[in-house]
C-alpha positions in Angstrom: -46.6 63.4 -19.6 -47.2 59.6 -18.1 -47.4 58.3 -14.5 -43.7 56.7 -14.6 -45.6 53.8 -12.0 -48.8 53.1 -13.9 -48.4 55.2 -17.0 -51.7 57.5 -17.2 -51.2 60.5 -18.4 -50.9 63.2 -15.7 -54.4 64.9 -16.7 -56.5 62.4 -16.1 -54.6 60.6 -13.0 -56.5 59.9 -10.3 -56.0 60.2 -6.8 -54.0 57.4 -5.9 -50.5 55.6 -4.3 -48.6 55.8 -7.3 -49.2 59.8 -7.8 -48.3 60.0 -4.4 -44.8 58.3 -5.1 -44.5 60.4 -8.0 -44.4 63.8 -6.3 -43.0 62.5 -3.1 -40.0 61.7 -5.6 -40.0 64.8 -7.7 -40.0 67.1 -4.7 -37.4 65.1 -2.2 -40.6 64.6 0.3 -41.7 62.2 3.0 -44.6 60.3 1.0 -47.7 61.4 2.1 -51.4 61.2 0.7 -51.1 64.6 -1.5 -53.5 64.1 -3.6 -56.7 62.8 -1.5 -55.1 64.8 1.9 -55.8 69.1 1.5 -53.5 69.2 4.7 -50.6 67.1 3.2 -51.6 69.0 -0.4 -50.7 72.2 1.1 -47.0 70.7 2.0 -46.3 71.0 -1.1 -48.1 73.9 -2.2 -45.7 75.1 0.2 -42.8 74.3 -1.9 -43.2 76.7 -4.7 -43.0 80.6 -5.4 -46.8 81.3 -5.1 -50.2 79.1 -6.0 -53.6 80.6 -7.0 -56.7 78.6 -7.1 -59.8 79.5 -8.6 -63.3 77.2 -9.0 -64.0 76.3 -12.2 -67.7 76.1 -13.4 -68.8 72.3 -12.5 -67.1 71.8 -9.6 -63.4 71.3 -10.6 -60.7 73.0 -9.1 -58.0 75.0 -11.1 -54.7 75.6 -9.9 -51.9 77.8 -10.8 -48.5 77.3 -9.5 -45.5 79.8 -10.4 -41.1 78.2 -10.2 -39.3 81.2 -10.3 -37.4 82.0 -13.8 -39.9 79.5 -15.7 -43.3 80.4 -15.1 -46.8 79.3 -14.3 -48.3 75.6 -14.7 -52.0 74.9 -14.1 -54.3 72.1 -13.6 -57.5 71.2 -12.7 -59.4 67.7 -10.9 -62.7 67.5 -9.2 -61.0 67.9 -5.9 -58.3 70.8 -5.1 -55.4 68.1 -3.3 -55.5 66.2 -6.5 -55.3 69.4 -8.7 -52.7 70.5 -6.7 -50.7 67.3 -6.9 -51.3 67.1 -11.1 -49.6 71.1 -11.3 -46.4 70.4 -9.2 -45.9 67.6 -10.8 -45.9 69.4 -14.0 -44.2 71.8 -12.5 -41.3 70.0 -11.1 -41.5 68.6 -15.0 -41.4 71.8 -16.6 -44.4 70.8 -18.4 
């Protein structure tokens, strides 16, 4: 799946304005710095059924968000706000 803005692909997006825009949209949110902000991250963890995040070996950060009656998405990034902002987009995606 593709940045609609910039069109990188929503694994290797990095922290930025336009994945900002992106989730603000998806999840009908004031836009905020989710994915360089833990605080404004947590917003929209916030949103969904339940989250689990585990450190992977290197550094990155692997989260797991559930939507209720679909399932789990994950995702990981070097920092845990942008590996957060990759899953719920994915999940708002169903992807």
């Amino acid at each position: 799946m593709n940045c609609p803005h910039c069109g990188v692909d929503i694994d290797n997006h990095p922290a930025s304005h336009c994945l900002n825009v992106w989730l603000a949209s998806l999840l009908d949110m004031r836009l905020n710095d989710f994915s360089r902000n833990i605080a404004a991250a947590w917003e929209v963890v916030d949103k969904f059924q339940s989250a689990d995040i585990e450190r992977e070996f290197g550094g990155n950060t692997i989260i797991f968000i559930e939507v209720a009656g679909i399932g789990w998405f994950s995702a990981h990034a070097p920092s845990t706000s942008l590996a957060i902002s990759r899953v719920a987009i994915k999940a708002c995606k169903g992807e």
